[in-house]
N, C-alpha and C positions, 0 to 999 in steps of 0.2 A: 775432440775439442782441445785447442793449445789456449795457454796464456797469451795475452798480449799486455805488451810494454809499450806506453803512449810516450809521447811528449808531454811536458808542464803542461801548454792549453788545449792537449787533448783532456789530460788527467780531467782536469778546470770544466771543459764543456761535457765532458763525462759526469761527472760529480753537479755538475747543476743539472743535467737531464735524470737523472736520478730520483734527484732532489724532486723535481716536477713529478716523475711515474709515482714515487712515494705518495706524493699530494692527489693523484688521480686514484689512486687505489686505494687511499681513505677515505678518501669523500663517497668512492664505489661501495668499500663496506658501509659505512653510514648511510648511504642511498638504500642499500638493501637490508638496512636494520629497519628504517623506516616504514618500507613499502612492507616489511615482514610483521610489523606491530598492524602494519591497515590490515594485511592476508586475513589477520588473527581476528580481529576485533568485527570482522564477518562469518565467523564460523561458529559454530555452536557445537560443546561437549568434544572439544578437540584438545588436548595437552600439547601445547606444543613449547619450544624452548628455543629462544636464540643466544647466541653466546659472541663474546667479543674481547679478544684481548692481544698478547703479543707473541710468538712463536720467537723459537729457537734450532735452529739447522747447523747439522754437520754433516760434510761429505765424507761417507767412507769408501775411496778408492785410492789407494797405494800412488798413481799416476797423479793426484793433484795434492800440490802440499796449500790447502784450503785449512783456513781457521775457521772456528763456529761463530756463528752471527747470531746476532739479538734481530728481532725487526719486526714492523709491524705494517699491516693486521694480520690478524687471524678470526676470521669468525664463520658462523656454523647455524645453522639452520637445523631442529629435530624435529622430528612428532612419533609421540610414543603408540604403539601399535595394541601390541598384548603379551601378554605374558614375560611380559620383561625386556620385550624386544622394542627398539625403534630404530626410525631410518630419517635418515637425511644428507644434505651436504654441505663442505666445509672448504675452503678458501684460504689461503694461505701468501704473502707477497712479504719478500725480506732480500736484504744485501749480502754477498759472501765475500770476504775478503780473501783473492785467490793468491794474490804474493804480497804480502804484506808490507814489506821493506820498498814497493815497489808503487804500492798504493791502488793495482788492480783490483776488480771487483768483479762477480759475475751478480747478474740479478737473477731471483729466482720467484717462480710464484706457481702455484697446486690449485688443484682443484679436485675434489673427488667426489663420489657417492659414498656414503655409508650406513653398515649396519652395525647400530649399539644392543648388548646386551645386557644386561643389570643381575648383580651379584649381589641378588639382596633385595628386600623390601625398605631397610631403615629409612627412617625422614631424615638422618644428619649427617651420616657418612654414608655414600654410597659408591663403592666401585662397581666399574665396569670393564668389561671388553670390547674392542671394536677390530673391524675389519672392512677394506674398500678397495672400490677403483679409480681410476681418474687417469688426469694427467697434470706433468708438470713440464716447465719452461725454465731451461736453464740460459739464461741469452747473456751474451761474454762479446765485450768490447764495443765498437760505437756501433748498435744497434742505434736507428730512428724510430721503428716504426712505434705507432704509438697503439693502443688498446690492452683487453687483459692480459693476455698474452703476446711480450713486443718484440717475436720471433717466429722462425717457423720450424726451429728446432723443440717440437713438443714432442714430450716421450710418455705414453702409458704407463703406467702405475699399478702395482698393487702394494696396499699398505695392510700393516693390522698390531695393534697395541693396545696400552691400558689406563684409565686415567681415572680419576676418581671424581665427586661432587660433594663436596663439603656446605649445608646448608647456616646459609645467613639470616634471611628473612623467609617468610611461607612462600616469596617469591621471585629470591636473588638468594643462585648459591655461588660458590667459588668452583673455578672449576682449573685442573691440573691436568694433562695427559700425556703420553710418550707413547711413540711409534716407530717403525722403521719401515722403509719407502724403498719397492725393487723398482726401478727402470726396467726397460724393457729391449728401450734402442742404445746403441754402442755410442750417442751422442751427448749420454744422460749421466749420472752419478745415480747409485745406489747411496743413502742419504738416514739420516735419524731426522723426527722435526718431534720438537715439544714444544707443548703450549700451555698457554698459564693464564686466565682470562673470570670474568665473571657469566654467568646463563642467568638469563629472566625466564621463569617456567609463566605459562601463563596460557589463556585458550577456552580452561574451562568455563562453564556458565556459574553465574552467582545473578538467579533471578533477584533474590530479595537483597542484593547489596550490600550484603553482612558481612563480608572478607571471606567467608567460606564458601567454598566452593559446592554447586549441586550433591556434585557427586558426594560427597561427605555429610553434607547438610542434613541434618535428620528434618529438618523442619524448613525445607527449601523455601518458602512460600513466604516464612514468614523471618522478619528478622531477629535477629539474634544477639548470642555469642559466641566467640569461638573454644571457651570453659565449658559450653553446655553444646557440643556439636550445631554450633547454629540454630539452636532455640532459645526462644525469650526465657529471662525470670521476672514475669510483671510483678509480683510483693516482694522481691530483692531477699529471700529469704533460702536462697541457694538452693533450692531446688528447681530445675527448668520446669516451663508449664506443660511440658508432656508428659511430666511422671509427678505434677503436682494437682491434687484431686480440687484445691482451693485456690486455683493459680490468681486471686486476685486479693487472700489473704495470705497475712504471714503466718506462718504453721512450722510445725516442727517435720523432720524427716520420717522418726516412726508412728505419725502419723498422717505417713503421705504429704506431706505440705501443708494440713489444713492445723487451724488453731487449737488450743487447749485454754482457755481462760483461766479456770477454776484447778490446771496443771493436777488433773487427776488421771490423767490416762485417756481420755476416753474424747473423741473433738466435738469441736461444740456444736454440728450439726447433729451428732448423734446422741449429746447430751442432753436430757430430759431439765437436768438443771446446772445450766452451763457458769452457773456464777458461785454451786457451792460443790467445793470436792466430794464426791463421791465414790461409789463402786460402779461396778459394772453388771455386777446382779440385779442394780437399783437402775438400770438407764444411766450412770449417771449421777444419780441422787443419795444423799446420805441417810442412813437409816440408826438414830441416834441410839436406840433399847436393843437396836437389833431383833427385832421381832418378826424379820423379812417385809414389813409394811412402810414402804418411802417415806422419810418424815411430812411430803409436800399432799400426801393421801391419810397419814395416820392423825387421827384425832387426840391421840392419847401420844406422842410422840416421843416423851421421856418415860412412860410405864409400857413393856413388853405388854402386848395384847394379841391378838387374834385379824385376821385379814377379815373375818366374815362377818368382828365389830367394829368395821372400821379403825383397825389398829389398836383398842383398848380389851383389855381384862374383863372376861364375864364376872359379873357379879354376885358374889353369897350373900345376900343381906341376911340368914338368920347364921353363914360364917357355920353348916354340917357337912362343910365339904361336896355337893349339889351346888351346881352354878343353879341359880333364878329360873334360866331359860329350861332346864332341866327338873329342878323343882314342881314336885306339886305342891306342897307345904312353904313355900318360900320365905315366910314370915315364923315358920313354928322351926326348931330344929331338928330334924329328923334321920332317917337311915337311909344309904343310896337304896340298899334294897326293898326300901319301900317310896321309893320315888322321891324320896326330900322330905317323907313324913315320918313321923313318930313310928314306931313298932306297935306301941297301945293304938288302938285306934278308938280313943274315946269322946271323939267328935261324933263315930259312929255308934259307938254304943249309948251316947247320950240321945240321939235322935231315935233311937231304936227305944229306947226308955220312955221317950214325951207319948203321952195316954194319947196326945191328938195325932199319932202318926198312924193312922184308919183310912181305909180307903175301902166308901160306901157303897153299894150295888144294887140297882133297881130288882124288883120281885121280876124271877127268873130271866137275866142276864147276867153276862160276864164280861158287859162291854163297859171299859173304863169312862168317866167321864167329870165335869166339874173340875176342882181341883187337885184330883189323884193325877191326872198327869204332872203337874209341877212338883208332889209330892215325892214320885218316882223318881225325878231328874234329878232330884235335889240328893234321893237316897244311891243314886248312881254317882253324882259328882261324888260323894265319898269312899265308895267303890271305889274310884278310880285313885284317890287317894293312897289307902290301903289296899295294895293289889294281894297280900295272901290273905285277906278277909274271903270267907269263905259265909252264904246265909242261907237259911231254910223259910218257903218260903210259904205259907200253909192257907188252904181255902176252906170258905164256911158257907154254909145257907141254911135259912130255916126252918121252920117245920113242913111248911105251905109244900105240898101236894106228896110224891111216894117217897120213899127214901130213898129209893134208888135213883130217883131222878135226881133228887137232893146232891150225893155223893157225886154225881156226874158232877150236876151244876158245880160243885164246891172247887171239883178237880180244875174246871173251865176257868175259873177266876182265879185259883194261883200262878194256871199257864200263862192266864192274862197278862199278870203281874209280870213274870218271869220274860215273857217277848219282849214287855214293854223297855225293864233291864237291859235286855243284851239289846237292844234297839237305841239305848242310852251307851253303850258301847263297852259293858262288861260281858265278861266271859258267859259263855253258858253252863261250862263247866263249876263255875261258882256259886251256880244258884241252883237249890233243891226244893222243888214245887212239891207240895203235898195235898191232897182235899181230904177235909174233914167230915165232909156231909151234915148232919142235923145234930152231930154228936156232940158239940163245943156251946155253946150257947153262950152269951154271955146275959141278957135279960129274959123274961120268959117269952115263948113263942105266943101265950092266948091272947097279947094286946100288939093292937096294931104295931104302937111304937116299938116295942120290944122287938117284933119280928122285924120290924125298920132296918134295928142293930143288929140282929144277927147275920144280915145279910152285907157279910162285911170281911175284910183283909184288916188284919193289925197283926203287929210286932211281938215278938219277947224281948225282955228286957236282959240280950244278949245278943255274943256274935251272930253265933247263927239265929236266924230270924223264922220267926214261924209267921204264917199266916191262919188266922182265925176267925169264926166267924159266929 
């Protein structure tokens, strides 16, 4: 390839055809930025990028004394693959000024395939490497022909360089890169070309129209923000509704999102009493004596008490140390070890005393009957009062028929006695049955009524108790 030296209106008809290829090869990148945004906006789950801006060429062969040109376009087609890799192609048309002093030009314009790799994950600076093939068009002096290439001196290519992406917006970054360009055929230059331009990334899906992209979106479906990976905060209380348990109340974070009204720890779903501080032992609820009984269950809620009196204090009303409920004596004051009674047990020693504590028995039986049963009961509930009371319990009959039969019968009726006690629910071990037989008398046996009374249980007038008859 030589220089040519024109005439003034060659120069003139040269520099307006230029002019004109310059205006077809903009409007060509702009035709295929176009048609590259429709490609896009029919694809689903694709990255892809185009890039548009102005390239910078120098020839490096010793044979041409060529200065470096500005010129434009330059623009580039990608779509990212995997792993770091993408492929696409890229376009390149600009001026060379071949003698400067002279005012020649050569036009030039590339075309290649290529493969990027990425040096990196970062979102804001990202270099790369690339590498390709193609071809370029170096056409020198009054070419006519007109199309991408308006020559038929095209030479094969391989390129490989480095350029970086510097981002702008989630979806325009800047982009810079340098290369160097082998020819192939002896009608070509070996060549550097940089370019300096903006890239629109863009391709991927965004079902729910939130600016974030599927692929990132935690919550594709629904929209969002892009602070919360693309999920809502419906109560604005910063926490998104996928990791907020209350997503439609405002709540605190360490409790999940959900609210605290009463700001005791605990939220107010799971609070028992959401409007008064409490513990956590309580549900929730305060417990003002601290007796373990919630004040909103305790009865007694300023005096510690008991869960089993409905939160209040058993009661001593005779004040011996025996709660009531425990008492048998509740009203007298007495010893624990005798159940809340006195140690004396002179309630029982006074009934044991009254002449009328007798219990009558028809001629030979020993079956209780009339009011010796209440009489028993009565001498039992005091038993039970006094549990170390200990009583003897003695039977009698009278003269009326042998004495041995006597002595039986006698035996029969203190036993009587004695079942009927532990049947009243004292020990058996505290009561000592004795029969008398005809030996006790208390009137004489030759009148009716006398032998009436001998046939009979009564008292001594002490602890232990005799039965006589």
């Amino acid at each position: 390839m030589k220089s040519l030296y024109l005439s003034d209106k060659s120069k003139f008809d040269k520099r307006q055809s230029n002019i004109m290829k310059k205006t077809f090869h903009f409007s060509l990148a702009f035709t295929l930025l176009m048609g590259v945004n429709m490609l896009v906006a029919q694809t689903e789950e694709n990255p892809w990028a185009v890039s548009i801006g102005a390239n910078l060429v120098s020839i490096q062969d010793d044979d041409v004394d060529a200065g470096t040109s500005f010129g434009v376009p330059a623009v580039s087609l990608s779509r990212y693959i995997a792993g770091g890799f993408s492929i696409g192609a890229q376009y390149a048309a600009n001026n060379i000024s071949d003698a400067p002093t002279e005012g020649d030009e050569l036009g030039y314009y590339s075309l290649d395939g290529i493969v990027k790799y990425n040096l990196g994950k970062s979102d804001k600076v990202l270099p790369y490497l690339f590498a390709g093939y193609g071809f370029t068009n170096f056409s020198e002096g009054d070419v006519e022909s007109d199309g991408m290439f308006p020559s038929t001196e095209v030479s094969r290519t391989v390129t490989g360089g480095a350029g970086v992406n510097i981002r702008l917006t989630d979806n325009l970054k800047a982009n810079v890169s340098a290369s160097y360009r082998s020819s192939s055929e002896n009608y070509a230059y070996n060549h550097l070309q940089h370019t300096v331009g903006v890239s629109y990334i863009f391709g991927a899906n965004d079902a729910d129209k939130d600016g974030v992209s599927d692929e990132k979106d935690v919550c594709p479906e629904i929209p969002g923000l892009k602070e919360f990976d693309g999920c809502p905060d419906t109560d604005g209380d910063g926490i998104p509704d996928n990791k907020d348990a209350c997503p439609e109340e405002a709540g605190k974070a360490e409790l999940n999102g959900c609210p605290d009204a009463d700001d005791d720890g605990i939220a107010d779903a799971q609070d028992a009493c959401p409007n008064e501080a409490g513990s956590a032992e309580m549900n929730g609820c305060p417990d003002s004596d601290g007796d373990g009984v919630a004040d909103k269950d305790d009865k007694c809620p300023n005096e510690a008490g008991v869960a089993e009196n409905d939160g209040c204090p058993w009661a001593d009303s005779d004040n011996d140390g025996v709660l009531d409920k425990d008492d048998a004596c509740p009203e007298e004051a007495g010893d624990a070890a005798n159940n809340g009674c006195p140690a004396d047990p002179k309630a029982l020693v006074d009934m044991l005393a009254n002449e009328n504590t007798v219990i009558l028995f028809q001629a030979s039986s020993a079956d209780i009957t009339g009011d010796a049963s209440s009489l028993i009961q009565s001498l039992a509930d005091l038993l039970s009062k006094y549990p170390n009371a200990t009583i003897n319990v003695n039977g009698h009959a009278s003269s009326d028929g042998s004495r041995a039969y006597n002595q039986k019968l006698s035996e029969q009726r203190a036993n009587a006695v004695k079942a009927a006690l532990v049947a009243g629910g004292i020990a058996e071990n505290r009561i000592n049955a004795t029969g008398y037989g005809e030996d006790k008398p208390v009137q004489s046996n030759n009148t009716k009524k006398g032998r009436a009374a001998n046939r009979r249980v009564d008292f001594d007038r002490k602890v232990e108790i005799s039965v006589q008859e």
